[in-house]
C-alpha positions as semicolon CSV with decimal commas, in nm:
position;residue;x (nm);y (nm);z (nm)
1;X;-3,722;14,093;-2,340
2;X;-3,467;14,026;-2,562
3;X;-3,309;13,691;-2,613
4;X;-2,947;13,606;-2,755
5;X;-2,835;13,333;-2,951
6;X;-2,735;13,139;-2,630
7;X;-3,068;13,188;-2,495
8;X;-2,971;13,422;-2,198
9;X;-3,142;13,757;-2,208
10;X;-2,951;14,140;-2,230
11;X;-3,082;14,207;-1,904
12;X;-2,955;13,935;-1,742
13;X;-2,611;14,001;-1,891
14;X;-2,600;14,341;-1,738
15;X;-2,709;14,249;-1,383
16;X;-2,452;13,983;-1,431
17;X;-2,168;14,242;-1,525
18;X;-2,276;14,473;-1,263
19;X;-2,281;14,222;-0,976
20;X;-1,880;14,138;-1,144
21;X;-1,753;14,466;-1,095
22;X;-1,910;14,548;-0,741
23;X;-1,768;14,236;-0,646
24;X;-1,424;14,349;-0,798
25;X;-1,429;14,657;-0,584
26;X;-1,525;14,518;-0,247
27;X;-1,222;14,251;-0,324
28;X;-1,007;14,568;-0,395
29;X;-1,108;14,678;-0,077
30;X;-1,081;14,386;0,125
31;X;-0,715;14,358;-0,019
32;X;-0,645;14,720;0,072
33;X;-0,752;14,670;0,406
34;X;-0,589;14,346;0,500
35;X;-0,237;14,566;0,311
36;X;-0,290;14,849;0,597
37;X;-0,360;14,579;0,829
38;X;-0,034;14,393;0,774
39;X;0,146;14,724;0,772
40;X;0,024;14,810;1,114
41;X;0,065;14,480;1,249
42;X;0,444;14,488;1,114
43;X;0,498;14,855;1,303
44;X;0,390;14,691;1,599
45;X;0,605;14,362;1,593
46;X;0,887;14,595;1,482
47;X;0,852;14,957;1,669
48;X;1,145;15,084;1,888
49;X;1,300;14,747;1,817
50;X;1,685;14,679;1,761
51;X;1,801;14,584;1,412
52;X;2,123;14,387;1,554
53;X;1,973;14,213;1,835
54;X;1,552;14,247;1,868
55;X;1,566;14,366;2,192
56;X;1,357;14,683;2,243
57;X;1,516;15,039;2,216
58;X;1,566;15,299;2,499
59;X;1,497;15,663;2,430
60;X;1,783;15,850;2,576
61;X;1,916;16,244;2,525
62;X;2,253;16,240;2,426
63;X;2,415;16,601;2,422
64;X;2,059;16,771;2,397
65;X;1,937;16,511;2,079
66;X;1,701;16,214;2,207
67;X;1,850;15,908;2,069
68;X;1,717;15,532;2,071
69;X;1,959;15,338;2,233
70;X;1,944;14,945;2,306
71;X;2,046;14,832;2,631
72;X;2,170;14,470;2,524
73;X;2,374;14,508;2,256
74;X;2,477;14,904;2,245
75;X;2,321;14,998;1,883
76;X;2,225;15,303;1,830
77;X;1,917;15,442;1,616
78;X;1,916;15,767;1,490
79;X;1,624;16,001;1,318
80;X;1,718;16,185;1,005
81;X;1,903;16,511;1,089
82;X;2,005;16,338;1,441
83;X;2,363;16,272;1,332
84;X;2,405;16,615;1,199
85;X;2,267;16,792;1,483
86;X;2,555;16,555;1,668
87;X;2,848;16,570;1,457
88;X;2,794;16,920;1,299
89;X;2,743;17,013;0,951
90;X;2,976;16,764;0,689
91;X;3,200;17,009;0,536
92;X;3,339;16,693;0,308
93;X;2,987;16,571;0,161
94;X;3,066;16,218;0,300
95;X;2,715;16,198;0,463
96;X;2,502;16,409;0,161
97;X;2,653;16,160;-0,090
98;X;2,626;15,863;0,167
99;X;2,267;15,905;0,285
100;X;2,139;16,131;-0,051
101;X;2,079;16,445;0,151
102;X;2,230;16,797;0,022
């Protein structure tokens, strides 16, 4: 067995090094867990939920397009292509240049 200068041995070293970086990729792990975690529990707090008021959204079909609708404060929620499907194609480019869609 080799000995270093210090007095701790090569093989020691290693075991120590390896035990370092399994311990790095469990915490990586953890971390990306508790991250999917937090994102889930944030959909949850926040799904079909009005932006203006908090209260939660009604689904609702509004000339043939369902629509999110909230019943205490009137805001709407739309799904991309919902407003087009609504209003008709933009023949100006206000909404391509407004929400970057072409």
């Amino acid at each position: 067995m080799d000995i270093n200068k210090d007095g701790s041995t090569s093989e020691a070293e290693y075991f120590h090094s390896l035990q370092q970086e399994q311990l790095a990729k469990l915490k990586e792990i953890v971390a990306m867990e508790n991250a999917e975690e937090a994102a889930t529990a944030a959909k949850e707090l926040h799904f079909h939920k009005c932006g203006k008021c908090g209260a939660d959204m009604k689904t609702e079909i509004f000339k043939g397009v369902e629509i999110e609708r909230c019943p205490a404060c009137g805001a709407v929620l739309l799904d991309p292509g919902e407003l087009e499907e609504l209003a008709g194609k933009d023949q100006s480019g206000f909404f391509s240049s407004l929400f970057g869609s072409k």
